[in-house]
C-alpha positions as CSV (number, residue, x, y, z in Angstrom):
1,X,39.4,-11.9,-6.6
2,X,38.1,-10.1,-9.6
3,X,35.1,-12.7,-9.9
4,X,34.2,-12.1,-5.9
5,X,34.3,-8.7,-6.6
6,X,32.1,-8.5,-9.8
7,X,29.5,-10.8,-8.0
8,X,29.6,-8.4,-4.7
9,X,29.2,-5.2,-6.9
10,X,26.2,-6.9,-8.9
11,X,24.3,-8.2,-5.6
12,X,24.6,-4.3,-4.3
13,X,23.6,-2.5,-7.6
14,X,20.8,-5.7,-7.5
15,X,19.9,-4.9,-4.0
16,X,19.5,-0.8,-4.5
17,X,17.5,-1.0,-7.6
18,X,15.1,-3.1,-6.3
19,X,14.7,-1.5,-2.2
20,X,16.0,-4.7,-0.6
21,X,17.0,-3.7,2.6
22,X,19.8,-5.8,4.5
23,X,18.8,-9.1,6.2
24,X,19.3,-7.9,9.5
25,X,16.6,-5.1,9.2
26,X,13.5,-5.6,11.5
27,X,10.9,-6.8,9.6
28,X,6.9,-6.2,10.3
29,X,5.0,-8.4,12.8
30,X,1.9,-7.6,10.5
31,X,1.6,-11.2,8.2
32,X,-0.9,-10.4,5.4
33,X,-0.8,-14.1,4.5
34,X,-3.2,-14.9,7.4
35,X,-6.3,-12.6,6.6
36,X,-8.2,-14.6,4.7
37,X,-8.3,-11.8,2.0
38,X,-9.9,-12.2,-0.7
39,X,-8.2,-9.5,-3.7
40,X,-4.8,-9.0,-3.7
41,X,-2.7,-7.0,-5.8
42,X,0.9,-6.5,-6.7
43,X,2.1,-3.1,-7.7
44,X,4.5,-0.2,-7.4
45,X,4.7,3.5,-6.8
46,X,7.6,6.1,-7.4
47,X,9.1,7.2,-4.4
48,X,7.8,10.7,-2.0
49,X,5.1,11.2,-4.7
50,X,1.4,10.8,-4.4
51,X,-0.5,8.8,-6.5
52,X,-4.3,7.9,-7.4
53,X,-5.6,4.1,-7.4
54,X,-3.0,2.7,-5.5
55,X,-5.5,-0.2,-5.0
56,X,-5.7,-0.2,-8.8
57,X,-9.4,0.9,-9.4
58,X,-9.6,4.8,-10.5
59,X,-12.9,5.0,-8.8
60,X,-14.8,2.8,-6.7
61,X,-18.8,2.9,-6.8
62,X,-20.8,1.4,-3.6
63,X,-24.0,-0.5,-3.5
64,X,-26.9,0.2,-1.8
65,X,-26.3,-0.4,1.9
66,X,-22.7,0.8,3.4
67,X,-19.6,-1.1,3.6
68,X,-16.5,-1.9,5.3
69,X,-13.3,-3.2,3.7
70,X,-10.1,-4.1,5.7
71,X,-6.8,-4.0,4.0
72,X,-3.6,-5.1,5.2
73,X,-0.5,-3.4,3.3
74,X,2.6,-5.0,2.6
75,X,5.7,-2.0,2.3
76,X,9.3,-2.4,2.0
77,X,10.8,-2.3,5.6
78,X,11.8,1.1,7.0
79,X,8.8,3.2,4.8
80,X,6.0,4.8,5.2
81,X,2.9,4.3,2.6
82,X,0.4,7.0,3.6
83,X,-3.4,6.0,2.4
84,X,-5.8,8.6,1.8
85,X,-9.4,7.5,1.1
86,X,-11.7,10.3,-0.2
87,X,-15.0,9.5,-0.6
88,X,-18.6,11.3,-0.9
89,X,-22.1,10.0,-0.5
90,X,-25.2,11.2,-1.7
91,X,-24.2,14.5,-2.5
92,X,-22.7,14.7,1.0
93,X,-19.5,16.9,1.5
94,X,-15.9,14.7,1.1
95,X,-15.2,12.2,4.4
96,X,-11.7,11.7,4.2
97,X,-9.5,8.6,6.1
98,X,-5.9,8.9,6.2
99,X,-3.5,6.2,7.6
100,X,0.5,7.6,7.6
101,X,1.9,4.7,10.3
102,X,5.2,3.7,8.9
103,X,5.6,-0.3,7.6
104,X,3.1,-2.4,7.2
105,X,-0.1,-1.5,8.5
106,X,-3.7,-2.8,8.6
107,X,-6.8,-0.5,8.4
108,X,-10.4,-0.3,8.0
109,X,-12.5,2.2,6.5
110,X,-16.1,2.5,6.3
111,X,-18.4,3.8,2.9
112,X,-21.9,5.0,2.9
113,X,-24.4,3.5,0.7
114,X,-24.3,4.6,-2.7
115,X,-21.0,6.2,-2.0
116,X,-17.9,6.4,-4.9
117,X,-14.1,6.5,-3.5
118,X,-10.7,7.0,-4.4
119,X,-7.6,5.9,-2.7
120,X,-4.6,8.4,-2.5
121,X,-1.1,7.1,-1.8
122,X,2.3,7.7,-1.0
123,X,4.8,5.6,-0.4
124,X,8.6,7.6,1.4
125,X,11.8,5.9,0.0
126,X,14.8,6.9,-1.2
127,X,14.3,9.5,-4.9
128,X,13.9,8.3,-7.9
129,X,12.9,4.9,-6.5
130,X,10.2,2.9,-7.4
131,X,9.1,0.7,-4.5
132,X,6.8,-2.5,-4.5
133,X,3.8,-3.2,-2.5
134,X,1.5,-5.6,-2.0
135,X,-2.5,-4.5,-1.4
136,X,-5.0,-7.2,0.5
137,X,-8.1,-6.3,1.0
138,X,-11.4,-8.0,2.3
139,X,-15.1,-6.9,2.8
140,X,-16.4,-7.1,6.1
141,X,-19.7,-6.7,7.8
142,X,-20.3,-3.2,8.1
């Protein structure tokens, strides 16, 4: 009995400290295996607080003609990663794009040529959490 119960408490401490959520939560539909994308990257974000380059670039500088990217976003079942891109071109006032659907989500947002960007983020969860995510993200024909 005293085993069971040391192996029970260490799969629940385990399973709060890193946001699993129980197997019978409904999981995303969105499969971000399937997109053919072509950078992905593994990170994390404290909990209900926003942060810059949650796509891990500070800033982003665009060529000469415009651009689209599509990113699919991979978030811990039952949050809510809102995206924020800010970006300005040629002197132009900011454009912003924000994306706050809960789970996983995938967007597309469109740059100006010789435009520069930043991606905003913030992921809900429970305080003083930090929750993983994963970022995939392609460039498409604008």
């Amino acid at each position: 009995m005293k085993r069971t119960v040391s192996v029970l408490i260490a799969g629940i401490l385990g399973a709060t400290l890193t946001g699993v959520s129980p197997a019978s939560a409904a999981t995303s539909p969105i499969d971000c295996s399937s997109g053919e994308y072509t950078r992905i990257r593994e990170s994390f974000v404290p909990t209900n607080v926003e942060r810059p380059a949650v796509d891990g670039f500070a800033y982003r500088f665009g060529g000469p003609s415009p651009t689209t990217y599509e990113v699919c976003l991979d978030v811990p079942d039952g949050s809510t990663f809102t995206i924020e891109v800010r970006s300005w071109s040629n002197g132009s006032p900011d454009e912003t794009f924000v994306d706050d659907r809960p789970g996983d989500k995938v967007f597309r947002y469109s740059l100006g040529a010789n435009s520069f960007w930043q991606i905003y983020g913030t992921l809900t969860g429970p305080d003083s959490t930090f929750l993983y995510y994963t970022w995939h993200e392609k460039k498409i024909a604008a």
